[in-house]
Each structure stands twice: as structure tokens, then as C-alpha cells.
C-alpha positions as CSV (number, residue, x, y, z in Angstrom):
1,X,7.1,140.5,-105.7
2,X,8.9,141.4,-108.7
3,X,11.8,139.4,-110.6
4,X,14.6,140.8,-109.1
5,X,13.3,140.5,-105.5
6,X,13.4,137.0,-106.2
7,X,16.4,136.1,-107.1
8,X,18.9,135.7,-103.9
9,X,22.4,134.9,-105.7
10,X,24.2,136.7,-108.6
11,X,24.5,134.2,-111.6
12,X,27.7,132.5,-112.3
13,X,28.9,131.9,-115.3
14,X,30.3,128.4,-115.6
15,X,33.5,127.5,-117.6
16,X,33.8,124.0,-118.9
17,X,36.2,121.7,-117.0
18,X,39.1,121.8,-118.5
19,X,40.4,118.3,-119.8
20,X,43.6,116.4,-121.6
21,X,43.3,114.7,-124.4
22,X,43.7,110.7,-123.7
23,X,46.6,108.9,-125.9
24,X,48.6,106.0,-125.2
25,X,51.9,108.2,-125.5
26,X,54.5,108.0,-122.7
27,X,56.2,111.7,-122.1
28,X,59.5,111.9,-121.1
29,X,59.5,115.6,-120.4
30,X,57.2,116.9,-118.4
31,X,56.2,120.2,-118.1
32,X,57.5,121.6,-114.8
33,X,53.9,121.5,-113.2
34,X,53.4,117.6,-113.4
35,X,56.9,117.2,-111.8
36,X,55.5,118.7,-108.3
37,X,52.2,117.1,-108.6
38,X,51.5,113.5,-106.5
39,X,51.8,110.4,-108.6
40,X,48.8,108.5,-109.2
41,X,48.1,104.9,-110.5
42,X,45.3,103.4,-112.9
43,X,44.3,100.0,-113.8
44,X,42.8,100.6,-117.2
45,X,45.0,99.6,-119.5
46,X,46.1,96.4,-117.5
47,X,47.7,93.1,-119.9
48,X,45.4,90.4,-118.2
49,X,47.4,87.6,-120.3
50,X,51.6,88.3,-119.6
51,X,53.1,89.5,-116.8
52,X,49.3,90.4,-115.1
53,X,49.1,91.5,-111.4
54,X,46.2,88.7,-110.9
55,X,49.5,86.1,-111.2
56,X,51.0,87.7,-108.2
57,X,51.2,85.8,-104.9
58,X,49.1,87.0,-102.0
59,X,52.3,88.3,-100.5
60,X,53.4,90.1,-103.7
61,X,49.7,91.4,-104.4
62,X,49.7,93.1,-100.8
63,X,53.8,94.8,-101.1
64,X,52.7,96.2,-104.6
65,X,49.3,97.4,-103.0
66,X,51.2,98.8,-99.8
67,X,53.9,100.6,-102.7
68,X,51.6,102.3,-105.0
69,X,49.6,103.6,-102.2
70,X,53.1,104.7,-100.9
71,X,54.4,106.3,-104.0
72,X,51.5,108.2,-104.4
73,X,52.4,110.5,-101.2
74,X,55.2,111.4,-103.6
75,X,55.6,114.0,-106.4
76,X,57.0,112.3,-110.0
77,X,60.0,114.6,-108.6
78,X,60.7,112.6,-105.8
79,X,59.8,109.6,-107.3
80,X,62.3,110.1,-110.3
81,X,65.1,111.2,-107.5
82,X,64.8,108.4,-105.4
83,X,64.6,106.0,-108.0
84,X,61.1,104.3,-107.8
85,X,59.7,105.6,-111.4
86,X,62.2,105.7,-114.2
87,X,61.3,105.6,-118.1
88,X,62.8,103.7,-120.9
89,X,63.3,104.0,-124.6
90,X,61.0,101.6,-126.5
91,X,63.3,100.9,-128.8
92,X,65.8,99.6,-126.3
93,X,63.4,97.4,-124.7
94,X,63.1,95.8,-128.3
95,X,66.8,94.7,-127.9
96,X,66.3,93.5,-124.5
97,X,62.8,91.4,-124.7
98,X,61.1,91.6,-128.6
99,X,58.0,90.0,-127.5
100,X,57.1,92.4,-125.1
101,X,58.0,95.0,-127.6
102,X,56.1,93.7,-130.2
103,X,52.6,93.3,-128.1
104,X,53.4,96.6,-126.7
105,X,53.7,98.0,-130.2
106,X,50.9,96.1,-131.3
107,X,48.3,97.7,-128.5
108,X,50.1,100.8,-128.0
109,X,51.6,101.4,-131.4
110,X,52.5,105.4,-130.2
111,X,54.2,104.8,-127.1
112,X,57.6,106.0,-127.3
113,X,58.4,105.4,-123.5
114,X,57.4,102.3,-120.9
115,X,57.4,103.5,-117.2
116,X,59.0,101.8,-114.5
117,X,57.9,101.7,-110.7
118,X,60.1,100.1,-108.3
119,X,57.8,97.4,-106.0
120,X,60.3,96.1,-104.0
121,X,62.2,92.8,-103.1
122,X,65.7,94.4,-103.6
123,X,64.1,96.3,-106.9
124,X,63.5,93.0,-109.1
125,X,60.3,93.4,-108.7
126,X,58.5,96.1,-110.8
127,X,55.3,97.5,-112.6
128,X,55.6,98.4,-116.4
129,X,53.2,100.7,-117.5
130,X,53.1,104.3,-119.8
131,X,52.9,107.9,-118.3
132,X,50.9,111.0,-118.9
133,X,52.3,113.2,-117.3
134,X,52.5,112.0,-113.2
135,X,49.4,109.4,-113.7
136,X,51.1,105.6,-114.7
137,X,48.6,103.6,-116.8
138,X,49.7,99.8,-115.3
139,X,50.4,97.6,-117.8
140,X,52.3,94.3,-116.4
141,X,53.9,93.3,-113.2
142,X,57.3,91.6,-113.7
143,X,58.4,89.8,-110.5
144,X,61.8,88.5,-112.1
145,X,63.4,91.0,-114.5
146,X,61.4,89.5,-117.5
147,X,60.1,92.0,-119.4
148,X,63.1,94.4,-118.8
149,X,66.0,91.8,-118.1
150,X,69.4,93.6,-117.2
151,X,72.5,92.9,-119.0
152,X,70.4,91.2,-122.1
153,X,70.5,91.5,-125.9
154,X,68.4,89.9,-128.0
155,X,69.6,89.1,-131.8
């Protein structure tokens, strides 16, 4: 049998997978293909001293579980539109809570935006987190308005 009677498949020529860079910066615009592209949640970047999901109630732990797993049957499109992921300025969360702020700047000293998901319990409470494109890197859970209080100004 010669060499060619051998072989049974044509050869392939493999690519390399393609792959992002990983940095800590939040995007606010986003190119048009992440906007119809299912959100998705990750745990690696996860503040296991303020504001951690491991100081949630069983209750609370179970609602934010049931919500992420129902936000990610949405696009960041939908998300965005019905209000459930929003982003914010850093610099304006300086003015509202400076000690967040300054541990976010001290960790994630590039971030210019901190993402917002919408939990539930009439919207107070909330995941806080940065965004590559439609994947949210948790940071904090804030079950009261803490780390983004409404109406607030520090001096």
C-alpha cells in the first residue's frame, strides 16, 4: 500500500483560536456585535472583603442566583433597554462613595466604567462589577444602595 492509499481525510489546516486581550477596562461602547450577543457573568474578580456575595442572606443568595441566570437569556441590548445593566462614570462614583472609588482604583486602576445589574427587591439591590464587552466581571453585591447611593455627594 503506498502513502497516499493510506491516508483517508484531506489535511486541515488549523487556524489559532482567535482570543481578546484581558484588561480590567470597562467599555462603554460596544461594538455593534457584542450588543446582540447573550450576557454572561464571571466570578473572578470577586471583592471577598466589602460588599461580597458570601454576606448575602440565603434568600438574597438564591434571587441574585435565579437573576444572573435570567439575564443571561438576554442580549446586553435588551439588558441595557430594560434597565437591568447600566454603566457609570468612575469619576462620579468618586463623588457619591470615595472609598469604593479608591479600592476600585487601587485594584483596577484602568477602569473607566463600573457595571450595574439590577437583582431585584424593587432595584436596591444590585451587582457592581466591570464589562468587556457583554461578559460582567462581578465585583460586589450592594443590597442597600451603598456603594452607589442615590441623591449623595461626598465632600
Amino acid at each position: 500500500m503506498t502513502r497516499r492509499q493510506v491516508r483517508t481525510q484531506p489535511s486541515r489546516k488549523r487556524s489559532a483560536p482567535k482570543t481578546q486581550p484581558h484588561n480590567t477596562r470597562s467599555v462603554i461602547k460596544v461594538p455593534p456585535s457584542f450588543n446582540d450577543e447573550q450576557l454572561r457573568f464571571r466570578f473572578d474578580k470577586v471583592d471577598f472583603d466589602d460588599y461580597c456575595l458570601h454576606k448575602s442572606t440565603p434568600e438574597q443568595h438564591k434571587r441574585i442566583l435565579k437573576r444572573l441566570a435570567h439575564l443571561e437569556q438576554e442580549t446586553l441590548q435588551q439588558a441595557r433597554k430594560n434597565n437591568d445593566v447600566g454603566d457609570y462614570r468612575m469619576d462620579e462614583l468618586k463623588s457619591k462613595n470615595r472609598q469604593a472609588y479608591e479600592k476600585l482604583r487601587h485594584h483596577f486602576e484602568e477602569m473607566e466604567y463600573l457595571c450595574k445589574v439590577v437583582v431585584g427587591n424593587g432595584g436596591s439591590e444590585r451587582i457592581f462589577g466591570y464589562r468587556e464587552g457583554n461578559v460582567i466581571h462581578i465585583i460586589w453585591f450592594d443590597a442597600n444602595h451603598n456603594v452607589w447611593p442615590e441623591h449623595k455627594r461626598c465632600s
